[in-house]
FIRORO-359958 format. One record per residue (C-alpha): x, y, z; residue in one letter; chain. Coordinates in nm, 2 decimals, always signed. Each point is the difference from the previous one (the first is absolute). Layout:
BEGIN
<X: X; Y: Y; Z: Z; type: A; mol: A>
...
***
This chain:
BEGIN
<X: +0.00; Y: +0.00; Z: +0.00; type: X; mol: A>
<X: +0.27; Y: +0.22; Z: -0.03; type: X; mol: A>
<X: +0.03; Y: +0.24; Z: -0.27; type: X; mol: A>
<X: +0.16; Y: +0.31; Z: -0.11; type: X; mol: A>
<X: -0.25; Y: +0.27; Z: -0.18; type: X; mol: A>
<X: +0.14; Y: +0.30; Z: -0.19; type: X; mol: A>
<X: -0.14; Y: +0.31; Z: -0.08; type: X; mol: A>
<X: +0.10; Y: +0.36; Z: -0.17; type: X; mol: A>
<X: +0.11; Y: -0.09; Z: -0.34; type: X; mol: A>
<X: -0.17; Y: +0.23; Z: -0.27; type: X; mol: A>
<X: +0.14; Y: +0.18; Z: -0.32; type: X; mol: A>
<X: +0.21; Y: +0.34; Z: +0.07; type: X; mol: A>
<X: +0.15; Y: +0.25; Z: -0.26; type: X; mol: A>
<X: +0.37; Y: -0.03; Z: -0.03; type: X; mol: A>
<X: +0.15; Y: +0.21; Z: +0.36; type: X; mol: A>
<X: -0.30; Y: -0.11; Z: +0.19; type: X; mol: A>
<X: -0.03; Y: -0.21; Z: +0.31; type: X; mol: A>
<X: -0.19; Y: -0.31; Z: +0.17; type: X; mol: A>
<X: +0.02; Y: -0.13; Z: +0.28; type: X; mol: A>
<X: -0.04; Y: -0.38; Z: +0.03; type: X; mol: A>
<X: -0.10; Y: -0.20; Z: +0.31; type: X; mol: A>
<X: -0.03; Y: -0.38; Z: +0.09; type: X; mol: A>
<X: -0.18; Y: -0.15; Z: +0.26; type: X; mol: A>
<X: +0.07; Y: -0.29; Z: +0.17; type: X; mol: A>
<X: -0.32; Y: -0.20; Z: +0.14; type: X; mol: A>
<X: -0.09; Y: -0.30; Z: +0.17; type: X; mol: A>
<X: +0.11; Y: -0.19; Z: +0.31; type: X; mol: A>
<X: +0.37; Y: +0.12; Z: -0.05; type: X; mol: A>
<X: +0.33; Y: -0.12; Z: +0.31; type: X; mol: A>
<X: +0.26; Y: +0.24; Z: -0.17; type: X; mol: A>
<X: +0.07; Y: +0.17; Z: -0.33; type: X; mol: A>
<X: +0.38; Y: +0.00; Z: -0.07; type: X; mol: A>
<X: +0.12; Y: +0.21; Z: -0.29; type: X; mol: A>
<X: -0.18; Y: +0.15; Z: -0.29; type: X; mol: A>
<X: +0.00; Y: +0.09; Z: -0.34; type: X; mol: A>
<X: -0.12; Y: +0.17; Z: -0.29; type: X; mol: A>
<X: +0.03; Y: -0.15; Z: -0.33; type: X; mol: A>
<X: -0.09; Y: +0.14; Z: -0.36; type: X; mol: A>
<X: -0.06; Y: -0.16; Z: -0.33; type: X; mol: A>
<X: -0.03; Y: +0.16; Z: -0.34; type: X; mol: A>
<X: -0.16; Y: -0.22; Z: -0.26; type: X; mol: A>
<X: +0.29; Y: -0.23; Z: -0.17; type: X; mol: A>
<X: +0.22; Y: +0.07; Z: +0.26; type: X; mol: A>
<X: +0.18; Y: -0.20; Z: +0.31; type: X; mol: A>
<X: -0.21; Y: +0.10; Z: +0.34; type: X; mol: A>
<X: +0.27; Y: +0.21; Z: +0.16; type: X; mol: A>
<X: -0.01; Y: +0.10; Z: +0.35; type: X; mol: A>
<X: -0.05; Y: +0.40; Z: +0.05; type: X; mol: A>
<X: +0.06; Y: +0.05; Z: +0.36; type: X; mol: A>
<X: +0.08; Y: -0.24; Z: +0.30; type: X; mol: A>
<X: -0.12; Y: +0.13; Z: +0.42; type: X; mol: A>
<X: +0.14; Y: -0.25; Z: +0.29; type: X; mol: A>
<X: -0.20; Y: -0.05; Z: +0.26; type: X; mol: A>
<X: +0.15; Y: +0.28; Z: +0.25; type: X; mol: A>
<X: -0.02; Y: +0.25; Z: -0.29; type: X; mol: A>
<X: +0.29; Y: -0.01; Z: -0.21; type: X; mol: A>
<X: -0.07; Y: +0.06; Z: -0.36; type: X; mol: A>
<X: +0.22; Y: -0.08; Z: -0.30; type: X; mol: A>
<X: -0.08; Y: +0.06; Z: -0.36; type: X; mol: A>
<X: +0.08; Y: -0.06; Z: -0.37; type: X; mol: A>
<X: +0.22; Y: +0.29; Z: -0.20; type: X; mol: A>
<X: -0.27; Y: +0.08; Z: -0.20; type: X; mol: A>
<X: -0.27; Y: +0.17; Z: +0.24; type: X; mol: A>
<X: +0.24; Y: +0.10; Z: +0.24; type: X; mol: A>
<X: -0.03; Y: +0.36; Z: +0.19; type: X; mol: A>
<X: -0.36; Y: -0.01; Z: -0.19; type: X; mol: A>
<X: -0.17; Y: -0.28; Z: +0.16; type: X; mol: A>
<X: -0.01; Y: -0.05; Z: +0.46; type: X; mol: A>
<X: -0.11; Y: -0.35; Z: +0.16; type: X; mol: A>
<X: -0.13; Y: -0.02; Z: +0.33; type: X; mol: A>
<X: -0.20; Y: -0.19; Z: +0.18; type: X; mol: A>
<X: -0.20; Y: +0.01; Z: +0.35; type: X; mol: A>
<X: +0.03; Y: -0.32; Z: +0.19; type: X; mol: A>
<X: -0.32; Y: +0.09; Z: +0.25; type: X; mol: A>
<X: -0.22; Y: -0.04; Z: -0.28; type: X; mol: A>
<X: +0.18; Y: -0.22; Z: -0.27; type: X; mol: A>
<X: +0.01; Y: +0.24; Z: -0.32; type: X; mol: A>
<X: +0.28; Y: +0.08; Z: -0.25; type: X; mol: A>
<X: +0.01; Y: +0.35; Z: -0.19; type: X; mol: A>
<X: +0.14; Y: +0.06; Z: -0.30; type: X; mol: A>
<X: +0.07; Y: +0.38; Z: -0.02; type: X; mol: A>
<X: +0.04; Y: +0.06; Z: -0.40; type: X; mol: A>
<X: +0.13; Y: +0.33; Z: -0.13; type: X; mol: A>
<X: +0.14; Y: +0.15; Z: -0.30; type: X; mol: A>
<X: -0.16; Y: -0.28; Z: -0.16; type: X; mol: A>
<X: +0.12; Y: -0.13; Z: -0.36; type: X; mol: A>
<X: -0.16; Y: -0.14; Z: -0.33; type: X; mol: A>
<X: +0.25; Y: -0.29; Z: +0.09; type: X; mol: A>
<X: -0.17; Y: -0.06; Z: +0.36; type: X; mol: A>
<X: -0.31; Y: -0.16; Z: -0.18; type: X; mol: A>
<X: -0.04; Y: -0.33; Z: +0.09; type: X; mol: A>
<X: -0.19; Y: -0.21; Z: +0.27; type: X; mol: A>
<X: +0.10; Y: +0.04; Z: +0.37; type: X; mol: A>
<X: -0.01; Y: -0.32; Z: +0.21; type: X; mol: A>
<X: +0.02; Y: +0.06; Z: +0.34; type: X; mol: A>
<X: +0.22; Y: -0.34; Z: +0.20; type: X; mol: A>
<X: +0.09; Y: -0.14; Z: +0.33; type: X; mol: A>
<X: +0.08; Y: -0.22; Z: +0.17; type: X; mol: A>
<X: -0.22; Y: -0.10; Z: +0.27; type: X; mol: A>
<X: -0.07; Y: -0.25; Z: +0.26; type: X; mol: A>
<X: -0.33; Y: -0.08; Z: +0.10; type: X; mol: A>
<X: -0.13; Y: -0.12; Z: +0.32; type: X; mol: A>
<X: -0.07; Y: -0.36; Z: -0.14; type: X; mol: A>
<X: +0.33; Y: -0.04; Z: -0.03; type: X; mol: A>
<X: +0.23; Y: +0.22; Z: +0.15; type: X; mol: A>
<X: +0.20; Y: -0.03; Z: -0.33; type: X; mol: A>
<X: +0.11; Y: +0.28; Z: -0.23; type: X; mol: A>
<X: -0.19; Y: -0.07; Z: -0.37; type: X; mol: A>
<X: +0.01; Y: +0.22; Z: -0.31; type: X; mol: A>
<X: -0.30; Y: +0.22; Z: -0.07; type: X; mol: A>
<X: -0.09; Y: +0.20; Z: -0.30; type: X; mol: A>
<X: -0.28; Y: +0.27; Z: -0.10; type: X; mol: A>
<X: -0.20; Y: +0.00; Z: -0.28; type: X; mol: A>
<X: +0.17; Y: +0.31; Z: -0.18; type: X; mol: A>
<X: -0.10; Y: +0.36; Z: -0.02; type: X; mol: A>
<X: +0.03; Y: +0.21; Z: -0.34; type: X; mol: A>
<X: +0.25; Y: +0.24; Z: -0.04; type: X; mol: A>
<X: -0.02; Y: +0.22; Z: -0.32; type: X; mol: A>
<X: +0.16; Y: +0.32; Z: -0.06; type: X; mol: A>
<X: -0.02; Y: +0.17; Z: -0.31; type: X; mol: A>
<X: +0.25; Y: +0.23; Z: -0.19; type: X; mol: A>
***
């Protein structure tokens, strides 16, 4: 019963912003590290922007300084702050984590369903 639900995607003009969030449901032990991924149609899924579970974020070369992950533990959402946004940054955004429900105590791998990203030129 665990599941992750995203939200915010949309189309922008090229220099706008979005802001994406995931939410993390269900009868949830711990959530370790997260992630956003991106995939552009006939491309790899590449991942956009990693947040640890204490808050540290890393991200890819390409949205960095334009794009902030953070997350809030007390209520088990990821944001995906998205500025300066590029024709390029089209693509669907997956949020992921791993997570370990209370059935089993175990860390398992979790994905959303995708949001829409499209920014125009």
């Amino acid at each position: 019963q665990v599941q992750l639900v995203e939200s915010g995607g949309g189309l922008v003009q090229a220099g706008g912003s979005l802001r994406l969030s995931c939410a993390a449901s269900g009868s949830i032990w711990s959530i370790d590290d997260m992630y956003w991924y991106r995939q552009a149609p006939g491309k790899q899924r590449e991942m956009v922007a990693a947040i640890t579970s204490d808050g540290s974020p890393r991200y890819a070369d390409s949205v960095k300084g334009r794009f902030t992950v953070a997350r809030d533990n007390s209520k088990n959402m990821m944001y995906l702050q998205m500025n300066s946004l590029k024709p390029e940054d089209t693509a669907v955004y997956y949020c992921y984590a791993l997570i370990a429900p209370y059935s089993d105590y175990r860390s398992h791998d979790y994905w959303g369903q995708g949001t829409q990203v499209t920014v125009s030129s």
